[in-house]
N, C-alpha and C positions, 0 to 999 in steps of 0.2 A: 250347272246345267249345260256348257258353252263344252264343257268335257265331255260330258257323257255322249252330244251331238255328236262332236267331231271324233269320236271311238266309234260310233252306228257308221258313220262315214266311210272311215279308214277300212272299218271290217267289210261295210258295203262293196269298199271299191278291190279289198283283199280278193274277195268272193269270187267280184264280176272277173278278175284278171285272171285268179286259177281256174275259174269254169272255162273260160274262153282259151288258155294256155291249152289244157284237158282236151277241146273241142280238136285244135289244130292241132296236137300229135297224137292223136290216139292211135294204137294201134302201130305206128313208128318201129320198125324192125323187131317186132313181138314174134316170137314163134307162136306158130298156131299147134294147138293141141287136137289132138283128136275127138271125137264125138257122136253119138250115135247119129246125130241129124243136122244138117246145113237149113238153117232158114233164110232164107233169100227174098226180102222187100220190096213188094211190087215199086213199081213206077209205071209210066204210062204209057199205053200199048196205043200205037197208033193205027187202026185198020186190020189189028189182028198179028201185027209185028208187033215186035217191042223198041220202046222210043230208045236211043241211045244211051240216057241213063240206067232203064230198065235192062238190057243186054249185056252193059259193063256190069251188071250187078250178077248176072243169070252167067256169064261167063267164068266170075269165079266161082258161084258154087257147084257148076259141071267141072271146074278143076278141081276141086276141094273131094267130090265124090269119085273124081277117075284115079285121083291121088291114093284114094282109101284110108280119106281123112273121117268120112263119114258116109256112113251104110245107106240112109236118107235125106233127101231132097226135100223142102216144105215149101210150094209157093203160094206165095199170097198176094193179097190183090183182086176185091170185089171191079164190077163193071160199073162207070160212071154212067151217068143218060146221057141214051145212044149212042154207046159204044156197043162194037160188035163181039164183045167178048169180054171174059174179064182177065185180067193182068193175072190171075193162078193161072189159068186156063192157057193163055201166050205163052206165061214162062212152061208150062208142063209141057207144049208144042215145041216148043223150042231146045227142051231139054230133050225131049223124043229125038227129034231130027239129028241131035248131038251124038245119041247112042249112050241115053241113060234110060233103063228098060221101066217101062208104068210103073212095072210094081214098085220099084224104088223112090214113086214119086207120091207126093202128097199133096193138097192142095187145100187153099182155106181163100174161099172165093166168094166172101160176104163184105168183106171190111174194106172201109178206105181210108185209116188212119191208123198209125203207126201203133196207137196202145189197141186197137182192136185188129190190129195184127198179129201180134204177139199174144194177147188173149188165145183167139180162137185158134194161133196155128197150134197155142201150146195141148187145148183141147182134143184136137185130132191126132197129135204125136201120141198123148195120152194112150188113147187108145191100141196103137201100136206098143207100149211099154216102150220110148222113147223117155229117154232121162236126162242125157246130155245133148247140147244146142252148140254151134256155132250161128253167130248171125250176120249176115253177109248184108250190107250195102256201102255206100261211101262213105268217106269218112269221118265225113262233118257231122254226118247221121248217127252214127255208130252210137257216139257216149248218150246219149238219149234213147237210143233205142236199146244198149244193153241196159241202162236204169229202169225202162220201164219193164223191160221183160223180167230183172233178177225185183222188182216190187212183187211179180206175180207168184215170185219162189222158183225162177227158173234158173238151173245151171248152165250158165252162157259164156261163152266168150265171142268178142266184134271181133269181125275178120271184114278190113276196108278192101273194098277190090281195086286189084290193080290196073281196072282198064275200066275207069272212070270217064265219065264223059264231062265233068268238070275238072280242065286242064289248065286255061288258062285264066289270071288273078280277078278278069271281069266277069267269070262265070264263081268262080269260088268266093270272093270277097260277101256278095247278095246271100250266098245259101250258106257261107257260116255265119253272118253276121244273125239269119234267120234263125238256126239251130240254137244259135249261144241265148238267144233273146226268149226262145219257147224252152229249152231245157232250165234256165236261169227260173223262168215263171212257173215249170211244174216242180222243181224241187220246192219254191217256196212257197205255192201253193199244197204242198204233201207236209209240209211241215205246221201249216198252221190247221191243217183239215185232222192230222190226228191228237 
């Protein structure tokens, strides 16, 4: 019995090191592929701008689309109470003023969490006969948010932006150790639910 524990243990602690490994280089000198659409993860619009983190995210996917990495923009991000707008909304203002035209833009402005993000932006691509995905936030974000989007059957690839507004180790240390703790709990949550 003193074996079988300390083998749950060892696998337990295998787990926790390569998830958390995964988490901090995701995305690490990967070439980005092409795709027909950038989804780009809200964050939080303060006053109608976009907060720091939400802008380092909207920053690379107007590079990703002037590059002609991808044909479409998808921003998401429902309005929290009383906000005066919601975080699509911001980023699709924001991508405007950049000099990426409406039509190119898409927006999924219901949702304020990452699996009903990817749900419903994947719904509205849908409709355009979008099929391939890039998904644009940082990095810590990335390996959870491309898990939840390829559960929905989506062809994705994370693209971390490079103009993060988590730079230095007392901002990033909090929101991986966040990530690695909620991606840890929904894999193992997906495994015993099916």
């Amino acid at each position: 019995m003193k074996s079988l524990v300390r083998l749950i243990i060892l696998v337990g602690f295998v787990y926790a090191f390569y998830t958390g490994y995964s988490i901090w280089t995701y995305g690490n000198g990967e070439a980005v592929p092409e795709a027909d659409a950038a989804i780009v993860l809200g964050a939080a619009q303060w006053n109608g701008h976009p907060s720091p983190v939400f802008e380092g995210r909207l920053k690379q996917g107007i590079e990703l689309y002037k590059e002609d990495m991808v044909d479409y923009l998808v921003f998401t991000g429902g309005a929290s109470e009383n906000a005066v707008s919601s975080e699509a909304n911001v980023g699709m203002k924001y991508a405007m003023d950049n000099g990426v035209p409406k039509d190119d833009i898409l927006i999924e402005d219901k949702s304020l969490v990452t699996r009903d993000n990817v749900i419903n932006a994947k719904e509205i691509a849908d409709d355009r006969g979008i099929e391939s995905y890039l998904l644009v936030s940082d990095q810590f974000h990335l390996k959870r948010a491309v898990y939840l989007a390829r559960s929905q059957g989506m062809s994705v690839e994370g693209v971390p932006t490079d103009y993060s507004a988590y730079e230095s180790l007392e901002t990033k240390i909090p929101f991986f150790l966040r990530e690695w703790a909620v991606l840890m709990g929904q894999q193992v949550t997906d495994v015993f639910s099916n």
